[in-house]
KOLDREN-584420 format. One record per residue: residue number from 0; x, y, z of N, C-alpha, C in turn. Coordinates in nm, 2 decimals, decimal comma, padded with zeros to 4 digits. Layout:
<nodes>
+-------+--------+--------+--------+--------+--------+--------+--------+--------+--------+
| kolro |     nX |     nY |     nZ |    caX |    caY |    caZ |     cX |     cY |     cZ |
+-------+--------+--------+--------+--------+--------+--------+--------+--------+--------+
|   NUM |      X |      Y |      Z |      X |      Y |      Z |      X |      Y |      Z |
...
+-------+--------+--------+--------+--------+--------+--------+--------+--------+--------+
</nodes>
This chain:
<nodes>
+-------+--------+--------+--------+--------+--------+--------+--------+--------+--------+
| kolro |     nX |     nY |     nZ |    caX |    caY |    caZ |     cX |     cY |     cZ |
+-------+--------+--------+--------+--------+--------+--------+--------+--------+--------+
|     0 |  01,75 |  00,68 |  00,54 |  01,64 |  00,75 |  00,48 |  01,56 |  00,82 |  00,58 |
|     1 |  01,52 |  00,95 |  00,55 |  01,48 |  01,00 |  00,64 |  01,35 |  01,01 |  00,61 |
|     2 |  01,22 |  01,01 |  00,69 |  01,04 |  01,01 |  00,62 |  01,00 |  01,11 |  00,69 |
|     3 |  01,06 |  01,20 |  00,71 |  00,99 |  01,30 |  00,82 |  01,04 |  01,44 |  00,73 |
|     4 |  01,00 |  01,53 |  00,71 |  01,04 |  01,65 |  00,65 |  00,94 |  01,66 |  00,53 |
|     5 |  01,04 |  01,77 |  00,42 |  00,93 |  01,81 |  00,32 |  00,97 |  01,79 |  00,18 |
|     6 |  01,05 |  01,69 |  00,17 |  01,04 |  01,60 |  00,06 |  00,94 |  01,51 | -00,01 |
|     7 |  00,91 |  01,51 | -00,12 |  00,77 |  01,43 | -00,13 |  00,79 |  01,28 | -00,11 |
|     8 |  00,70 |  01,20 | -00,11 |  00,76 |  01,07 | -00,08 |  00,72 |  01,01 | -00,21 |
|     9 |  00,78 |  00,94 | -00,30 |  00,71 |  00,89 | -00,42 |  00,75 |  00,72 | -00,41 |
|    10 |  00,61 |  00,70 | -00,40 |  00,54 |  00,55 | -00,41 |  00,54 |  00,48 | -00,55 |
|    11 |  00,66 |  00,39 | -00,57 |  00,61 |  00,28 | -00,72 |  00,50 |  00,19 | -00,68 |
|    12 |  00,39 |  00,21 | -00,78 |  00,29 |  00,05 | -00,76 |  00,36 | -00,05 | -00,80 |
|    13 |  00,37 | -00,16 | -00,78 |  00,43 | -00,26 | -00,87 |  00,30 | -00,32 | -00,94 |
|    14 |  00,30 | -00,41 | -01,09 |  00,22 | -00,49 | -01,14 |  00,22 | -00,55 | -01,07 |
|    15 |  00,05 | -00,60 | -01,05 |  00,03 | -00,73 | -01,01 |  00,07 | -00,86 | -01,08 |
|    16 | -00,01 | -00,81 | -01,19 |  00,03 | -00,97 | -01,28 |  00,21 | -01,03 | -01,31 |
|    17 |  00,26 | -00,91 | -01,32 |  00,39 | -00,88 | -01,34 |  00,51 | -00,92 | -01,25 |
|    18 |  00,47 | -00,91 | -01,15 |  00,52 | -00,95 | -01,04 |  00,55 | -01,09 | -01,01 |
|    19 |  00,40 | -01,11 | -01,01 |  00,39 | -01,25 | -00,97 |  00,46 | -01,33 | -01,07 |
|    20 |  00,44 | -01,29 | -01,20 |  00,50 | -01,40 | -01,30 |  00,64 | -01,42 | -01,26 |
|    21 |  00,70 | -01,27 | -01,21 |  00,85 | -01,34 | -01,20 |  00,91 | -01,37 | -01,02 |
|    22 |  00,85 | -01,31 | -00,95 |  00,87 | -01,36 | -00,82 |  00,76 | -01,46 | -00,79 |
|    23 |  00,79 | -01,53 | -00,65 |  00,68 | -01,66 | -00,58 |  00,68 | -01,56 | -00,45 |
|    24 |  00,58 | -01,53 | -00,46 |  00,54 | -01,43 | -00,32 |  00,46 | -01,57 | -00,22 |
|    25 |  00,47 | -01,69 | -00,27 |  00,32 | -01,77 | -00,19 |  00,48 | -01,84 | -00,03 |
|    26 |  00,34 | -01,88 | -00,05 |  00,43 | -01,95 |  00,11 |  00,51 | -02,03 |  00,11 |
|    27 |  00,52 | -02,09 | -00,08 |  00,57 | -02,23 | -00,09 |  00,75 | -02,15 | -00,11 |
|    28 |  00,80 | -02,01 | -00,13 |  00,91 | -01,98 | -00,13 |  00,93 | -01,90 |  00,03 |
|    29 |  00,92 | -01,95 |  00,13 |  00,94 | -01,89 |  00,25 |  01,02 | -01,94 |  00,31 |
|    30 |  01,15 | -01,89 |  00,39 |  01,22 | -02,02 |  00,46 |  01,19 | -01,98 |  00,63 |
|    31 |  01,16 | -02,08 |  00,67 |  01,12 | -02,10 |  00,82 |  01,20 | -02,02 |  00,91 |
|    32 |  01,09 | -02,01 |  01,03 |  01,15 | -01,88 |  01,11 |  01,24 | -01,93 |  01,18 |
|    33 |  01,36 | -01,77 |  01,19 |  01,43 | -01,86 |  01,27 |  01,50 | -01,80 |  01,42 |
|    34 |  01,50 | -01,86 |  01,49 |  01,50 | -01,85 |  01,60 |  01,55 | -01,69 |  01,64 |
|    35 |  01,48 | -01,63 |  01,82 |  01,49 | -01,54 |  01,85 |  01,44 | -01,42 |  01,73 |
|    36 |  01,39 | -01,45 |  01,62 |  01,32 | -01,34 |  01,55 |  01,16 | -01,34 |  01,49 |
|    37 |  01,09 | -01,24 |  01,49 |  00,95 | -01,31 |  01,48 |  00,94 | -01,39 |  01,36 |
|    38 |  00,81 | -01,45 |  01,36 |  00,78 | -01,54 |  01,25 |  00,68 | -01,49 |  01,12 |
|    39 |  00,79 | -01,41 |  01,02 |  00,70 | -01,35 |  00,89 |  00,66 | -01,39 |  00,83 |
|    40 |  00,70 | -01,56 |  00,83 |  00,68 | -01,72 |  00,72 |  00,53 | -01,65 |  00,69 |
|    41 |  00,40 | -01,60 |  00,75 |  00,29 | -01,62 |  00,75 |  00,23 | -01,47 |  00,65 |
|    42 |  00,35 | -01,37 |  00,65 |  00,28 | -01,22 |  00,63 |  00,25 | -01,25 |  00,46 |
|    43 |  00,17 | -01,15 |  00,41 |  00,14 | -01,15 |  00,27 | -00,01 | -01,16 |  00,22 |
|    44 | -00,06 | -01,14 |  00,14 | -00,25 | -01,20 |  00,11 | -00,25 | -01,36 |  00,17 |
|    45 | -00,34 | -01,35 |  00,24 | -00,43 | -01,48 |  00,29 | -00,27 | -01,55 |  00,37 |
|    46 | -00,23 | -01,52 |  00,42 | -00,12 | -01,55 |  00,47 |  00,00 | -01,66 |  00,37 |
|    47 |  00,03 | -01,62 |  00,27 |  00,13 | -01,67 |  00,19 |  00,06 | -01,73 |  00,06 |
|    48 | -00,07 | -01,71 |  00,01 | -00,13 | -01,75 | -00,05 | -00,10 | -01,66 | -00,19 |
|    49 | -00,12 | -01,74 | -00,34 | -00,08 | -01,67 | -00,45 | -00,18 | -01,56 | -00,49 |
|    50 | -00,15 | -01,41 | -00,50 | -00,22 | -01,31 | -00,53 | -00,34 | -01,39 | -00,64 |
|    51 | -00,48 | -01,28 | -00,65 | -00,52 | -01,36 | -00,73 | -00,54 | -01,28 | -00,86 |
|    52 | -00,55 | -01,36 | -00,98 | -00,54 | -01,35 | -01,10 | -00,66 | -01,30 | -01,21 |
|    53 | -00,61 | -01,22 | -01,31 | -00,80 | -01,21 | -01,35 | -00,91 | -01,33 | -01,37 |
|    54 | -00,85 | -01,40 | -01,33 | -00,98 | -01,49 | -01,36 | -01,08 | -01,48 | -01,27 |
|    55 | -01,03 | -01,42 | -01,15 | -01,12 | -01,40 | -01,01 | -01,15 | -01,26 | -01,02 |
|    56 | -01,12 | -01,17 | -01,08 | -01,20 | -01,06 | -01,13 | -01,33 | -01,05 | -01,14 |
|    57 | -01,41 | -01,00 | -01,09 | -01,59 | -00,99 | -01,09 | -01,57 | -00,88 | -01,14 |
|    58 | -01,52 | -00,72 | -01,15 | -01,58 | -00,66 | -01,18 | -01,46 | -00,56 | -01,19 |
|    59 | -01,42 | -00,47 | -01,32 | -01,29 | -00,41 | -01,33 | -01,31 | -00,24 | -01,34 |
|    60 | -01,29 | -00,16 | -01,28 | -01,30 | -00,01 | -01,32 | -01,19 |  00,03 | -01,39 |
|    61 | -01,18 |  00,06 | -01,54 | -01,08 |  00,07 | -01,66 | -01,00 |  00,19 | -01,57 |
|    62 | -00,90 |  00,19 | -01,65 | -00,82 |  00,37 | -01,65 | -00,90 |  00,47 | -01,70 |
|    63 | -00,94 |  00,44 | -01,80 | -01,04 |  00,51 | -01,85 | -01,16 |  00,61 | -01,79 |
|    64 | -01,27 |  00,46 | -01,71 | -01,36 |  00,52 | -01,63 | -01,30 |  00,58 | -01,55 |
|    65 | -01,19 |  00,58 | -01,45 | -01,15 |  00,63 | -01,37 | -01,07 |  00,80 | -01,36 |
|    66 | -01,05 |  00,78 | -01,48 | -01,05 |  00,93 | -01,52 | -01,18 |  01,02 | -01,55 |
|    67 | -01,29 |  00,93 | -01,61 | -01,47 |  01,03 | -01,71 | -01,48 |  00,96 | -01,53 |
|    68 | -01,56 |  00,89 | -01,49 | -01,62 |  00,91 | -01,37 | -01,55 |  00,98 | -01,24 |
|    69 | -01,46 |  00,99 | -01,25 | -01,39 |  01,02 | -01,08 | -01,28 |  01,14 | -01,11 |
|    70 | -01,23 |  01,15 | -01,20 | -01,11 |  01,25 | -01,21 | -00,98 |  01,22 | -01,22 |
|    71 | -00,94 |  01,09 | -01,16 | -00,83 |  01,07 | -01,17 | -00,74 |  01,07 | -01,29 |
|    72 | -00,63 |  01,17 | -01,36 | -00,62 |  01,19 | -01,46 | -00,43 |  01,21 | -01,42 |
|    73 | -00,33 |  01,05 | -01,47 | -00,24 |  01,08 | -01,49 | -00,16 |  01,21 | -01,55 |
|    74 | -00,04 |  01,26 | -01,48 |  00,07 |  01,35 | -01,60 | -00,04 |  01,48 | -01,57 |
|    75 | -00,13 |  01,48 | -01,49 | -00,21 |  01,65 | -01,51 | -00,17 |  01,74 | -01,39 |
|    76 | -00,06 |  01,69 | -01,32 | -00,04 |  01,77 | -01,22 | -00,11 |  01,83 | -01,11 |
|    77 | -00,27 |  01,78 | -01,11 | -00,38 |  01,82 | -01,06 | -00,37 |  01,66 | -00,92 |
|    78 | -00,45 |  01,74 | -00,82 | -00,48 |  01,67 | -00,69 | -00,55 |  01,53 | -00,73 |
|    79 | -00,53 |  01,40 | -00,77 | -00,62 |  01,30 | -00,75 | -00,68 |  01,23 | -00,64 |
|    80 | -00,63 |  01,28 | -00,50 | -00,66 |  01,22 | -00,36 | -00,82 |  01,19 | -00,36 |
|    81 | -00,88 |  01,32 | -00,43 | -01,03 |  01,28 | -00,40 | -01,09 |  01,19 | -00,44 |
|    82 | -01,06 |  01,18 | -00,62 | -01,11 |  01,11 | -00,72 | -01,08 |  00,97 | -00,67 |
|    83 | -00,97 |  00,92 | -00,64 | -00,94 |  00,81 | -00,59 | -01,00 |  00,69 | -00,51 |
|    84 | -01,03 |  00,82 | -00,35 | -01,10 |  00,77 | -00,27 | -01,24 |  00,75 | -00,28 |
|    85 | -01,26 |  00,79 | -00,40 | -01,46 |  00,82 | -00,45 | -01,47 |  00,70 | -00,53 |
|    86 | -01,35 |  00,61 | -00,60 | -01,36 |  00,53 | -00,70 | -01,35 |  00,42 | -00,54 |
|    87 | -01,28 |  00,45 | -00,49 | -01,24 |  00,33 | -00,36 | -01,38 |  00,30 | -00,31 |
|    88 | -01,46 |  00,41 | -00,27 | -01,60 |  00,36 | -00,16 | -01,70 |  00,35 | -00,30 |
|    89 | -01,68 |  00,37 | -00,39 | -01,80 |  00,34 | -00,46 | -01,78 |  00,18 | -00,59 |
|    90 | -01,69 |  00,14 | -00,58 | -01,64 | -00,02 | -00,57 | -01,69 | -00,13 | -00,43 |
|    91 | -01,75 | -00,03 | -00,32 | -01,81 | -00,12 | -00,25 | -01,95 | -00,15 | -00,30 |
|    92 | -02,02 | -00,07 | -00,39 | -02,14 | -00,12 | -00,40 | -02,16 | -00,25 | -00,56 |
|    93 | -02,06 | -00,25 | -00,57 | -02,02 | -00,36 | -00,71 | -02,04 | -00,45 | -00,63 |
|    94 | -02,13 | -00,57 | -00,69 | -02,16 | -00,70 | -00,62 | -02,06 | -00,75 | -00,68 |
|    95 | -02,01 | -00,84 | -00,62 | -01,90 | -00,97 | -00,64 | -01,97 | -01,11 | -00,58 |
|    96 | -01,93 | -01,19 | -00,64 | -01,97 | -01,35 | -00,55 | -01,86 | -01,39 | -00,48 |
|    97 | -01,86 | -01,47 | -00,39 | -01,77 | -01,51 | -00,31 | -01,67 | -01,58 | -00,38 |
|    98 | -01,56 | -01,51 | -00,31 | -01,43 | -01,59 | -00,39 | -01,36 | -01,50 | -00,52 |
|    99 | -01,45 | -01,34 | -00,52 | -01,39 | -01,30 | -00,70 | -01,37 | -01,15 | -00,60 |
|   100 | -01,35 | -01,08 | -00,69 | -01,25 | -00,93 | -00,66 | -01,31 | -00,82 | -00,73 |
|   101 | -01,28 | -00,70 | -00,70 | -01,30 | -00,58 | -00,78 | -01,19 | -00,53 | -00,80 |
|   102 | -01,18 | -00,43 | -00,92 | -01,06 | -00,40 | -00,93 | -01,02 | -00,28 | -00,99 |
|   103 | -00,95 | -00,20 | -00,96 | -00,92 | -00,09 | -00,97 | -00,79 | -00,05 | -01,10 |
|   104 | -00,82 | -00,03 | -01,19 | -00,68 | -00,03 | -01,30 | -00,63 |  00,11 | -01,32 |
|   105 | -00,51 |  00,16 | -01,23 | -00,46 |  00,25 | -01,27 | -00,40 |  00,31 | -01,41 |
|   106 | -00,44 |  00,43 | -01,40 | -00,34 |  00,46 | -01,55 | -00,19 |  00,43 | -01,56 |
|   107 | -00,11 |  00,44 | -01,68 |  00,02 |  00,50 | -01,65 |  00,03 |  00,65 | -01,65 |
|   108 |  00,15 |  00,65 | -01,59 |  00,19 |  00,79 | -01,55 |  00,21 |  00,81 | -01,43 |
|   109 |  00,17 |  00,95 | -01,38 |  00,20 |  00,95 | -01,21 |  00,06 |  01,02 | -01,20 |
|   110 |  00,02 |  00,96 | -01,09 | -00,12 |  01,04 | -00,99 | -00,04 |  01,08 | -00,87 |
|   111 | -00,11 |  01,20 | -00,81 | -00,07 |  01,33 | -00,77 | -00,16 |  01,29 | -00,61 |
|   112 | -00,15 |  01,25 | -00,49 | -00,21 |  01,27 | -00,35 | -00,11 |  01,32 | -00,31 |
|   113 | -00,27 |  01,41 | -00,19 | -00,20 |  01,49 | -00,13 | -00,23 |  01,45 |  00,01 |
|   114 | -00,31 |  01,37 |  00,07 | -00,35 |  01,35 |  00,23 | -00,37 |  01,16 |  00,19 |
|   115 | -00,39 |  01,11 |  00,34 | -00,44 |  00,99 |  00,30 | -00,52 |  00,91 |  00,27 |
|   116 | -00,57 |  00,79 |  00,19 | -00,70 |  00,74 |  00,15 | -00,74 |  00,60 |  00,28 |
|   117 | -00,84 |  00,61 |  00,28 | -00,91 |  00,47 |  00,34 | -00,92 |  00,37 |  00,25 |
|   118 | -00,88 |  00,27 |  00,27 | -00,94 |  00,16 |  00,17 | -01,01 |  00,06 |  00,24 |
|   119 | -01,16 |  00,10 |  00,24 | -01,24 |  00,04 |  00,36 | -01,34 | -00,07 |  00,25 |
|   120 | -01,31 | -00,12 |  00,12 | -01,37 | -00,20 |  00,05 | -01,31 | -00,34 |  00,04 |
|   121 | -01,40 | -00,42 |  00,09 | -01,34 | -00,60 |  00,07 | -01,33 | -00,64 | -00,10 |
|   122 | -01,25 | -00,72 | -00,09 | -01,20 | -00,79 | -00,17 | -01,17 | -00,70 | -00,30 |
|   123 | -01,10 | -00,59 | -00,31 | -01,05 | -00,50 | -00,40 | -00,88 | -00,49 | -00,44 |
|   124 | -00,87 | -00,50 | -00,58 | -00,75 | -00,48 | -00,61 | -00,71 | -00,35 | -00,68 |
|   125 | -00,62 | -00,28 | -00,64 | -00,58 | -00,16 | -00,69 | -00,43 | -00,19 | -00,75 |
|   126 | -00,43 | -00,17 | -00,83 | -00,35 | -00,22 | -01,00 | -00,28 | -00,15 | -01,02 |
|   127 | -00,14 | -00,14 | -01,02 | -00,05 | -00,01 | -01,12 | -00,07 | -00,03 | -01,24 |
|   128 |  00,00 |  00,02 | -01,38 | -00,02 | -00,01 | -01,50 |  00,15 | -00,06 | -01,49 |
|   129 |  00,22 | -00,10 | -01,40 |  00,38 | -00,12 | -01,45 |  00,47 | -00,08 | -01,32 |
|   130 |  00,57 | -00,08 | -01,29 |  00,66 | -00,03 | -01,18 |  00,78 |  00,02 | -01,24 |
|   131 |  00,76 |  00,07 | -01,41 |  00,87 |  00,23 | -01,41 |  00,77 |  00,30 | -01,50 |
|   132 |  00,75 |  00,38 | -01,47 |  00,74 |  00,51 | -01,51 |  00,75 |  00,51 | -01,64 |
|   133 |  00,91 |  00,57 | -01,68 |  00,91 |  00,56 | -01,78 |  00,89 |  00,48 | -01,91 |
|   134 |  00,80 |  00,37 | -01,85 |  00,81 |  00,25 | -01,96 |  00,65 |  00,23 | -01,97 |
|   135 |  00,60 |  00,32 | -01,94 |  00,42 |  00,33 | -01,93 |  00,37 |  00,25 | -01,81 |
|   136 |  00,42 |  00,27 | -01,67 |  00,41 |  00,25 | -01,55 |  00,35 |  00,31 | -01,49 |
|   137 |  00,28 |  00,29 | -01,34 |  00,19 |  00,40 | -01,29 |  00,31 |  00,41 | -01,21 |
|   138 |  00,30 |  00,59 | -01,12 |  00,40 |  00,63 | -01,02 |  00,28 |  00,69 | -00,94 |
|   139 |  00,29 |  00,69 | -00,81 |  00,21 |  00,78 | -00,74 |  00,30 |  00,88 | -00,64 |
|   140 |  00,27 |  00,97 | -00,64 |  00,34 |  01,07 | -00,57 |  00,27 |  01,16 | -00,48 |
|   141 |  00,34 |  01,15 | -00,36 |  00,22 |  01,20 | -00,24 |  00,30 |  01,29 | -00,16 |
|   142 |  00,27 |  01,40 | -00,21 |  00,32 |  01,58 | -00,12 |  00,16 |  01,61 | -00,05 |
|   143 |  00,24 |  01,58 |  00,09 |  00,13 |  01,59 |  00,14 |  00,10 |  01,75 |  00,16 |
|   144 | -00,01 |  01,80 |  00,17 | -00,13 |  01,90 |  00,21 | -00,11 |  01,98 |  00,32 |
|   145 | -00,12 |  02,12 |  00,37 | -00,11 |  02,20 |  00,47 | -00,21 |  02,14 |  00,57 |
|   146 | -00,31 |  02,06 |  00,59 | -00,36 |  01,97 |  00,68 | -00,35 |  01,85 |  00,72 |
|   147 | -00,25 |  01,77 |  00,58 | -00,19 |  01,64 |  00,67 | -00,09 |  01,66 |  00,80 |
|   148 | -00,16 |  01,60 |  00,90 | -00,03 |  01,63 |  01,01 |  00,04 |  01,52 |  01,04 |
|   149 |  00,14 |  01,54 |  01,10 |  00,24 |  01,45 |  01,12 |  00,30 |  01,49 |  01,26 |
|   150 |  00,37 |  01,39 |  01,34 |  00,42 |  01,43 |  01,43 |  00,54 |  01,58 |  01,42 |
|   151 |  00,50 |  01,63 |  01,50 |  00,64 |  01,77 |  01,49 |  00,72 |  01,76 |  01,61 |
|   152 |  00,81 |  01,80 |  01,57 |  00,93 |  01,73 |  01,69 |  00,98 |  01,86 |  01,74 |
|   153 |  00,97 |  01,95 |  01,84 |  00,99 |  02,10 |  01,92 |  01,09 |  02,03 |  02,05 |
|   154 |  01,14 |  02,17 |  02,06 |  01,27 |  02,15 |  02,18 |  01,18 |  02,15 |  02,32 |
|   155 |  01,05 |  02,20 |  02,30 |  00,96 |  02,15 |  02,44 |  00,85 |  02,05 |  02,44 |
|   156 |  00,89 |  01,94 |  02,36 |  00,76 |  01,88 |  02,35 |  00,82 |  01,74 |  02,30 |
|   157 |  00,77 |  01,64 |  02,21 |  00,81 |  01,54 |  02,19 |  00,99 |  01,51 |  02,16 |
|   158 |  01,02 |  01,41 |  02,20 |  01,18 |  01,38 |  02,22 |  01,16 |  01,26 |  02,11 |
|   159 |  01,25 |  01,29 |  02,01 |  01,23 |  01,15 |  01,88 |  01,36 |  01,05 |  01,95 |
|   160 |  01,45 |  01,12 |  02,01 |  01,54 |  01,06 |  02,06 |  01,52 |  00,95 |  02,13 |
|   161 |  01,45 |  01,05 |  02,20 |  01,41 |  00,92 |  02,39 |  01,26 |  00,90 |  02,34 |
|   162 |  01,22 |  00,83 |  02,23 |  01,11 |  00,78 |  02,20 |  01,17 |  00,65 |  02,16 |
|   163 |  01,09 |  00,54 |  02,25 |  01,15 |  00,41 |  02,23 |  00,99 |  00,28 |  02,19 |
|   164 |  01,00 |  00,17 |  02,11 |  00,93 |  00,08 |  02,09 |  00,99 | -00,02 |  02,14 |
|   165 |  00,87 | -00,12 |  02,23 |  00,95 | -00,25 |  02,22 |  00,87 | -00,32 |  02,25 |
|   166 |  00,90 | -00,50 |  02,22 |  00,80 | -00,59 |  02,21 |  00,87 | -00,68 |  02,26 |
|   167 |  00,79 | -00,78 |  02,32 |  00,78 | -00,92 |  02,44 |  00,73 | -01,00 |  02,43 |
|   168 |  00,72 | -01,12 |  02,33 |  00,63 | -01,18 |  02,34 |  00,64 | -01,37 |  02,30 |
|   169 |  00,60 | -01,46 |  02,30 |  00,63 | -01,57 |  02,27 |  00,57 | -01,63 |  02,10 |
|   170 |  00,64 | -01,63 |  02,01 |  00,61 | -01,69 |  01,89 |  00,57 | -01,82 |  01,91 |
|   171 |  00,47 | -01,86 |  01,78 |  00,39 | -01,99 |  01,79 |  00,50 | -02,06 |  01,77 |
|   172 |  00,63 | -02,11 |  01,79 |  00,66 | -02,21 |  01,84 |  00,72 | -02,24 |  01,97 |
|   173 |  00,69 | -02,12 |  02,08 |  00,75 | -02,07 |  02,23 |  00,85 | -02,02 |  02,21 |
|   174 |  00,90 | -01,98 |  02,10 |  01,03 | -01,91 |  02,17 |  01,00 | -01,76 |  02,20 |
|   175 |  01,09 | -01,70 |  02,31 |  01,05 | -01,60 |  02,33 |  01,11 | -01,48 |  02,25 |
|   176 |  01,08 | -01,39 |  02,20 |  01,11 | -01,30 |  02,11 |  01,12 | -01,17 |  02,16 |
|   177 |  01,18 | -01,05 |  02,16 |  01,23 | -00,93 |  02,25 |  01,32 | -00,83 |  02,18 |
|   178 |  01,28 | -00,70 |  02,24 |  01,35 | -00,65 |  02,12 |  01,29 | -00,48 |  02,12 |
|   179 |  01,39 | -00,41 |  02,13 |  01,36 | -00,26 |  02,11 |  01,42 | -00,16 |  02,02 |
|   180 |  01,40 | -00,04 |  02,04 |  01,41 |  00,00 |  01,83 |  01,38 |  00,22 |  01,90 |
|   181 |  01,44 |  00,29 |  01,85 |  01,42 |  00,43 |  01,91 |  01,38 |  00,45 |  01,77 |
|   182 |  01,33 |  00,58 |  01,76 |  01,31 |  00,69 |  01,66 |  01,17 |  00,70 |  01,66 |
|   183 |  01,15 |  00,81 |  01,56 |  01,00 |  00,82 |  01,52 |  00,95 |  00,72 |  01,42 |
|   184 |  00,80 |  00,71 |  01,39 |  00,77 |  00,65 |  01,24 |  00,64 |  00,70 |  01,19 |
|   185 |  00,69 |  00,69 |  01,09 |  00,54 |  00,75 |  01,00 |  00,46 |  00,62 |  00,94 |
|   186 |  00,36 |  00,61 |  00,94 |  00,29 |  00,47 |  00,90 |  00,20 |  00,53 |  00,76 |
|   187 |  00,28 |  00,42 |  00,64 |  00,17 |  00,47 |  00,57 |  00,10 |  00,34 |  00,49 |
+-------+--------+--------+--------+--------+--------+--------+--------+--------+--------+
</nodes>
């Protein structure tokens, strides 16, 4: 698969709730690391811990509001990048108590970004409505904008070829782990 060019990249949300019911994302389904490769036993919310549920909900922004306050408006073909990020920083000022969430409930359909968002608010959940589409699912689709940049790869200037990654290091149980990887990447 290639992530570099001008194909749009289209992102499934998955349900939260949905998910969880039918996979064990927690730590109790992980099998132990195993040697010479790093240790992922740990990656995931709170390090293998079970996503949390509405009951820890403090405070929900509907599909609805998200469309009358901010813009975001499934199926309209129109830019939601801004609307998005306006609903993202202004869910920081929603008080929560310790231990509960905010939450962000997407529509179904597809929303339309075009650059990338910050999601600089604690303890927030951002919600698909489903993971198909066709079945009243959210899709997000992101053709990026004449000012997202990305690396560009010229016959005088960056080499994706002879661009190399690599890592050295001792995992929490000492073994030592090593290991290198060429190409470009786009991080999103």
């Amino acid at each position: 698969m290639r992530l570099l060019g001008q194909a749009p990249l289209v992102i499934g949300l998955l349900p939260l709730l949905t998910e969880c019911a039918l996979v064990d994302l927690t730590k109790a389904n992980r099998r132990p690391a195993l040697p010479g490769l790093p240790d992922w036993s740990k990656a995931g919310f709170e390090g293998g811990n079970a996503l949390p549920d509405d009951s820890k909900v403090a405070y929900t922004l509907s599909a609805s509001e998200l469309a009358s306050r901010f813009g975001v408006v499934a199926d309209d073909g129109q830019d939601d990048t801004a609307g998005l990020q306006d609903a993202i920083t202004a869910m920081s000022s929603q008080d929560v108590s310790d231990g509960s969430y905010r939450l962000i409930q997407l529509p179904s359909g597809t929303i339309n970004l075009s650059y990338m968002i910050y999601i600089d608010t604690s303890y927030l959940i951002i919600r698909g409505a489903g993971n198909d589409p066709s079945a009243g699912g959210t899709k997000i689709l992101f053709r990026p904008d004449g000012d997202t940049k990305y690396d560009k790869i010229t016959n005088d200037r960056w080499d994706l070829d002879g661009t190399e990654y690599s890592w050295d290091f001792q995992d929490d149980n000492g073994s030592h782990v090593f290991g290198s990887a060429t190409g470009g990447w786009l991080v999103l």
